[in-house]
C-alpha positions in Angstrom: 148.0 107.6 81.9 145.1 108.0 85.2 147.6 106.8 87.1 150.2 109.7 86.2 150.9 112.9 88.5 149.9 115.4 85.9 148.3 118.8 85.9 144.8 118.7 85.2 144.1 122.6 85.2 145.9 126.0 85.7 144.7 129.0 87.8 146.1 132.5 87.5 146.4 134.9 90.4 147.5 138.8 89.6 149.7 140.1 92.8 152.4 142.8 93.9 156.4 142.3 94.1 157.9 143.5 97.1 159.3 147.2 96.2 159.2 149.0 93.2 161.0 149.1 89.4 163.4 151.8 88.7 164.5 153.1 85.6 168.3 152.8 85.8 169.0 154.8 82.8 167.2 157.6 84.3 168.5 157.7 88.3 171.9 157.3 86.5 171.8 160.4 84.5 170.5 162.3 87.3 166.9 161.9 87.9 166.2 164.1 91.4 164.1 162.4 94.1 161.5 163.9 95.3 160.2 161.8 98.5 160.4 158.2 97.8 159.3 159.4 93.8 162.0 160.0 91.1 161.1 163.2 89.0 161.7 163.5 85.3 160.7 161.3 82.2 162.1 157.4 81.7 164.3 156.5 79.8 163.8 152.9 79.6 161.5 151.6 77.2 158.2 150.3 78.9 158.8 152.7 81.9 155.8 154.9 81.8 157.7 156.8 85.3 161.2 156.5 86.7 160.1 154.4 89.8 156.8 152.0 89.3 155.2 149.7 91.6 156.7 146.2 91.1 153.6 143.4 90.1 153.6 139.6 90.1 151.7 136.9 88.5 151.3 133.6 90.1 150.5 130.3 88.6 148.5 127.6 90.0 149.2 124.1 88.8 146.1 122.0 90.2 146.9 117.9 90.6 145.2 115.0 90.4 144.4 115.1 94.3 143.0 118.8 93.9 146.0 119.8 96.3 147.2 123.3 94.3 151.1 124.7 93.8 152.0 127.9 93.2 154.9 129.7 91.2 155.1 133.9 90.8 156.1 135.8 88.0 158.1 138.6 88.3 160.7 141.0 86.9 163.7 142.5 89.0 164.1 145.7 89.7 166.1 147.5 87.2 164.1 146.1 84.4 165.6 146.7 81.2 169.1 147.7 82.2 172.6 145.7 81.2 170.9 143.4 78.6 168.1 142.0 81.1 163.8 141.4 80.2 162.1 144.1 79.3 159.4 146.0 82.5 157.4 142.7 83.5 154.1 144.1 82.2 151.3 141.8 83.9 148.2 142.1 81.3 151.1 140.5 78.0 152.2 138.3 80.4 148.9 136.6 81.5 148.2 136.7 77.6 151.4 134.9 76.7 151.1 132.3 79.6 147.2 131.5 78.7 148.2 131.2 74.7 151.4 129.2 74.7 152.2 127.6 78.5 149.2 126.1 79.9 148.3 124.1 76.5 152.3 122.6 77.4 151.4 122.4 81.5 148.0 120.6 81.0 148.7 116.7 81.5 152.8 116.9 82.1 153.6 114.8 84.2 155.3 116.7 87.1 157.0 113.8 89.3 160.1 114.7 87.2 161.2 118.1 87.7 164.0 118.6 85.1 162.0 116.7 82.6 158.9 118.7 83.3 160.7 121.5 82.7 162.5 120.7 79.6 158.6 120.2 78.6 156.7 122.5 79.4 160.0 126.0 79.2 161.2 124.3 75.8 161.4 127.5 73.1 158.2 129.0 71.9 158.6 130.0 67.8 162.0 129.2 67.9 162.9 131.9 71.4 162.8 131.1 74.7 159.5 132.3 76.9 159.9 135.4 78.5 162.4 135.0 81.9 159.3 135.9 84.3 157.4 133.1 83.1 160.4 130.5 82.8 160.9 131.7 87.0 157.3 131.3 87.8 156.2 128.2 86.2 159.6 126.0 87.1 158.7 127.0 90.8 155.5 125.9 90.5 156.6 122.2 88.7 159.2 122.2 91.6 156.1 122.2 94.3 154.3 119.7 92.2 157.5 117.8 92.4 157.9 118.1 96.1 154.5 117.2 96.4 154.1 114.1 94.5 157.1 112.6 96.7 156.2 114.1 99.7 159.8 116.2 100.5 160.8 119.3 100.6 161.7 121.3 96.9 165.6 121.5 98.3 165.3 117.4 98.6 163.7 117.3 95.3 167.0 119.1 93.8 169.5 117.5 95.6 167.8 113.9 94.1 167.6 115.4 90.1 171.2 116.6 90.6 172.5 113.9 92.6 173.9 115.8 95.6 173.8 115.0 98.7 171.2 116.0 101.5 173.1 119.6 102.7 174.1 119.9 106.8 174.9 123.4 106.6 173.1 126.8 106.3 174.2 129.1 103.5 175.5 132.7 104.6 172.6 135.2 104.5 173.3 138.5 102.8 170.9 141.8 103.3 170.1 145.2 101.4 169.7 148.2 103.0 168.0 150.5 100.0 168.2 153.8 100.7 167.1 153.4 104.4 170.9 153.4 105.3 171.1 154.0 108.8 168.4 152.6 110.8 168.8 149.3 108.1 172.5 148.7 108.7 171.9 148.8 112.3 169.1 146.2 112.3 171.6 144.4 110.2 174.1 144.4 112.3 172.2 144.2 115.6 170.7 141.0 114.0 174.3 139.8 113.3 174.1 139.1 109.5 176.5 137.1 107.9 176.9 139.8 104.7 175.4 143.4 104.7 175.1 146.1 103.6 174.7 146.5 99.5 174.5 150.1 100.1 172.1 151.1 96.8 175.7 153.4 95.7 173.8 154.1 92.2 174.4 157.7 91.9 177.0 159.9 91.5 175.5 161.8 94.9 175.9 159.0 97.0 179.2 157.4 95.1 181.0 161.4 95.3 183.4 162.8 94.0 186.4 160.2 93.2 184.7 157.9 95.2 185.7 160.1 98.5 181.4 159.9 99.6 181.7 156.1 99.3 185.0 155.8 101.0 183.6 157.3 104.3 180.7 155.2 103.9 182.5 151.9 103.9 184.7 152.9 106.9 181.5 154.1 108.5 179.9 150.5 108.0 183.2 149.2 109.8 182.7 151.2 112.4 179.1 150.7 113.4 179.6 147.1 113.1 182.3 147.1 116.4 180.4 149.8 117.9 176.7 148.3 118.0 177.6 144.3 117.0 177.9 141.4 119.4 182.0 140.8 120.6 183.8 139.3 117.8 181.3 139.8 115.2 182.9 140.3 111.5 180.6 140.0 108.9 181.4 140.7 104.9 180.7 144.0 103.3 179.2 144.1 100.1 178.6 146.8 98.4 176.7 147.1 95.0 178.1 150.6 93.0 176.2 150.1 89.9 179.2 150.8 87.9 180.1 154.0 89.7 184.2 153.2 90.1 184.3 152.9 86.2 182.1 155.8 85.2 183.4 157.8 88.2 187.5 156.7 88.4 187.8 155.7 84.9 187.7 152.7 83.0 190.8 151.5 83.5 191.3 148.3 84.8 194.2 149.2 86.7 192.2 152.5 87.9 189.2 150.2 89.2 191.7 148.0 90.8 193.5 150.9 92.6 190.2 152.2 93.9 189.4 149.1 94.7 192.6 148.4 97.1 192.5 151.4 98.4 188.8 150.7 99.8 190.3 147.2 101.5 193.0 149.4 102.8 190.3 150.8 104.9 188.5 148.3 106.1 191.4 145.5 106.5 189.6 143.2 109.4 186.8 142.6 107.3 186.5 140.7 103.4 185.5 143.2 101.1 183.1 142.5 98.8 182.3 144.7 95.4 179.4 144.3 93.2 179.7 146.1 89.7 182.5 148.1 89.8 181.9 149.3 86.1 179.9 148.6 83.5 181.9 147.6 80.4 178.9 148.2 77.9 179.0 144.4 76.9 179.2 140.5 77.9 182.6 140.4 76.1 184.0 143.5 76.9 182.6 143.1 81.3 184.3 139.6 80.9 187.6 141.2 79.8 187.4 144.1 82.0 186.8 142.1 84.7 189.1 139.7 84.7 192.0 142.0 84.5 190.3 143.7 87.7 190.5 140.3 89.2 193.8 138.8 88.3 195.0 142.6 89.7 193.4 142.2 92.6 194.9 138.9 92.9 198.5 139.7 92.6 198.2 142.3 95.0 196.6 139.6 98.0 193.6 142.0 99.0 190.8 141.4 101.0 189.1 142.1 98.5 186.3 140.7 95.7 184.7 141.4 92.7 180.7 140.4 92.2 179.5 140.5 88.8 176.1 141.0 87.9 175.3 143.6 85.0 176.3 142.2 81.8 175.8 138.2 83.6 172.2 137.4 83.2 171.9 133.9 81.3 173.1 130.7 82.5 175.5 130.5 79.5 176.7 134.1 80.8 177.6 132.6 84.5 179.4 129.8 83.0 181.7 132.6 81.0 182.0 134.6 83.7 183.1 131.6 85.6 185.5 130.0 83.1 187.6 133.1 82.3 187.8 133.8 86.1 186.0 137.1 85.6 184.9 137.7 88.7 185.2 136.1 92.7 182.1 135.9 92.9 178.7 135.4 90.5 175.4 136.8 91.5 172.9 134.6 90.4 170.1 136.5 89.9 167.6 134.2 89.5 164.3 136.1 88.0 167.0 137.0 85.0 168.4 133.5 85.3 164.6 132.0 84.3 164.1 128.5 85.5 165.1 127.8 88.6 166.8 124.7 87.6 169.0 126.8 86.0 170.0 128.6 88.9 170.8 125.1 90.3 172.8 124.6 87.2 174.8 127.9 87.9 175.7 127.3 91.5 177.2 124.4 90.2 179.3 125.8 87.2 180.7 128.4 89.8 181.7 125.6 91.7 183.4 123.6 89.5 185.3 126.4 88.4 186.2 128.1 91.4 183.9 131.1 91.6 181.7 132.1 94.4 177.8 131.3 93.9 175.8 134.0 95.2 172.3 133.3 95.1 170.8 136.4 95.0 167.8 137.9 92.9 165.4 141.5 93.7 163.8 143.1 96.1 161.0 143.2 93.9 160.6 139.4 94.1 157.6 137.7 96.5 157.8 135.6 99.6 156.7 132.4 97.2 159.9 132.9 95.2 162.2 133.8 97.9 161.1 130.6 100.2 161.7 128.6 96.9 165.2 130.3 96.4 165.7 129.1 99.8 165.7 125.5 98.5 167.9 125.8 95.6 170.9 127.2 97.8 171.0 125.3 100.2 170.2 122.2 98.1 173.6 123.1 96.3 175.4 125.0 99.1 175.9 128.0 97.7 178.3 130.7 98.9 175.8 133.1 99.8 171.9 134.1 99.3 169.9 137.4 99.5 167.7 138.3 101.9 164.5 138.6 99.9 162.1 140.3 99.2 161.1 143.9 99.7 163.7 146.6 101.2 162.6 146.7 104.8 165.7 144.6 105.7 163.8 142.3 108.8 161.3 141.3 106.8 163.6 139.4 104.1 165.6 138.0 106.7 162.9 136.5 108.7 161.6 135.2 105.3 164.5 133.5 104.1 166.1 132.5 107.3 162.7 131.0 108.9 162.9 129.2 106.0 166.4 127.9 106.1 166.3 127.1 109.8 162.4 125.5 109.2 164.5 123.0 106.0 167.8 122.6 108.3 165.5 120.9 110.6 163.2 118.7 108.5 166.6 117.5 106.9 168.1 116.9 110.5 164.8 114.6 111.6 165.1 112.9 108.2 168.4 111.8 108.7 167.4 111.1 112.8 165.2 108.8 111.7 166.8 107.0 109.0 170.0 106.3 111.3 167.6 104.4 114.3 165.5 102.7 111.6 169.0 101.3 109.8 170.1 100.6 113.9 166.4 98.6 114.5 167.2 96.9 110.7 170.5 96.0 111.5 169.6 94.7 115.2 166.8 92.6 113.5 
């Protein structure tokens, strides 16, 4: 047993996300701003104010050498909303991870990943641990992991899931918030490969039928040619928060019209929209969406559904992807819980078909993003979000610095494997 990797204590560490939680419920019945504050009483439970500062916890798994690896807790930003983890409240959590995870993390052996974490994330009184935790501690056995073999965490996936070492960088996609103008240009001025989101989650900014909205999207269009580098063409995404369905109507064939109307618009670029409605359920958002999709389909737009309300689970991804309910699946990875399991989803989606879009919260950390970094381009996903926080450069210089900083270790690796099997084969 010395001779194991194993964890030989935990160390806690209470920190901040990157932007703030927002009672969806609330800024969807109308909440008025009032500076960057919402005004009025929450609605979801835990909220003790419509817009909160986001917190993180992080975990400290310390190994036999003394060298210590870090995961962080945290919740996303609409905590609460479409069936996700209650408000990630910091003083329960610590409570729940001292009582019933670090008697399971003390002495695993971490040189395993996907065992550890069958371990040490296996249910607690017959449910699984909160999704925070699950996120946190599987980024910190993925560290320990990388550590005890000396790679990178994206090397350490690509061996547990038998892929092979990736060569290409995954599409980076950024969020403007409500910082609309001055963030699209840096956006676009910084040629991103998908922009903007948009933050569309109120019937103020969606308008009336959608017009507000309309003349956004052409607007995006149109600052992209007038400020962007010759040629460039990135996606637009935009996330409504359900606003075609509870604006337009429910109607599939409704949302789909809107829908190709909006690609109309915009026809040199892919259009890209997250949450067109909200169905009210997994069964009935799997239904209603993949009507909206097989629509969309026949008519040969440009266009693409996202899903991500109403798709939290790993068992919800691999519905969503089955019944062709969507183009594309947002893998939201704090709702996701182990990171493994985002891993796992990315590779449903392709296997079916579907776009993986590794994508998470602005309220996440720059531990977690870096790590996200690894999974997606371990399994070449589609697509991942420039995390965290809302301030546009800073997410991109996280996760791309960290994708360009992998790209390369993976290139030398493979440099200097091909002149050692030259020298061996000269021999």
């Amino acid at each position: 047993m010395e001779n194991l990797p194993t964890v030989k204590d935990v160390i806690l560490s209470p920190g901040n996300g990157s932007f703030f939680y927002d009672d969806q419920a609330a800024i969807r019945a109308g909440a008025a701003q009032d500076g960057f504050r919402y005004l009025g009483a929450p609605l979801t439970p835990g909220f003790t104010a419509i817009r909160m500062p986001s917190r993180s916890l992080s975990i400290g798994l310390v190994l036999p050498d003394d060298v210590i690896v870090w995961g962080d807790m945290m919740s996303v930003q609409y905590s609460g909303a479409a069936g996700r983890d209650p408000l990630f409240q910091i003083d329960a959590i610590e409570a729940f991870t001292r009582s019933a995870v670090i008697p399971r993390l003390l002495a695993v052996d971490v040189s395993n990943f996907l065992t550890a974490c069958d371990q040490v994330l296996a249910y607690h009184q017959n449910k699984r641990f909160p999704l925070a935790v699950e996120y946190g501690v599987s980024q910190a056995l993925l560290r320990a992991a990388a550590h005890v073999a000396r790679t990178t965490l994206a090397e350490v996936i690509c061996s547990e899931f038998a892929l092979p070492l990736p060569e290409r960088p995954v599409p980076i996609f950024a969020q403007s918030g409500d910082s609309r103008g001055i963030n699209i240009d840096k956006m676009i001025l910084k040629s991103v490969d998908v922009l903007p989101h948009g933050l569309i989650n109120s019937r103020e900014k969606f308008g009336p039928s959608g017009e507000r909205f309309r003349e956004f999207v052409k607007w995006v269009a149109r600052r992209t040619t007038e400020i962007g580098e010759p040629g460039y063409r990135p996606i637009l995404h935009f996330d409504v928060y359900g606003w075609i369905g509870l604006e337009i109507g429910m109607e599939p064939e409704k949302i789909a019209d809107f829908i190709a109307r909006l690609a109309e618009d915009v026809p040199d670029y892919r259009l890209h929209i997250e949450c067109p409605a909200d169905f009210g359920s997994t069964k009935a958002q799997l239904d209603g969406y993949a009507r909206v999709v097989a629509l969309l389909d026949a008519r040969g737009t440009n266009a693409r559904i996202v899903v991500d309300e109403r798709c939290n689970t790993l068992d919800d991804v691999r519905l969503f992807a089955e019944a062709k309910a969507a183009h594309l699946a947002q893998i939201k990875m704090p709702d996701i819980g182990s990171i493994a399991d985002t891993a796992r989803a990315v590779l449903i989606c392709k296997e079916n078909g579907v776009g993986a879009y590794v994508g998470g919260s602005c309220a996440e950390t720059d531990l977690s993003a870096r790590a996200a970094v690894n999974i997606a381009v371990a399994t070449q996903a589609d697509m991942m979000l420039a995390k965290p926080g809302m301030g546009v450069d800073e997410g991109i210089s996280i996760v791309g610095n960290e994708q360009n900083r992998l790209l390369a270790i993976l290139d030398y690796r493979r440099s200097r494997n091909s002149i050692q099997n030259v020298k061996a084969a000269s021999a």
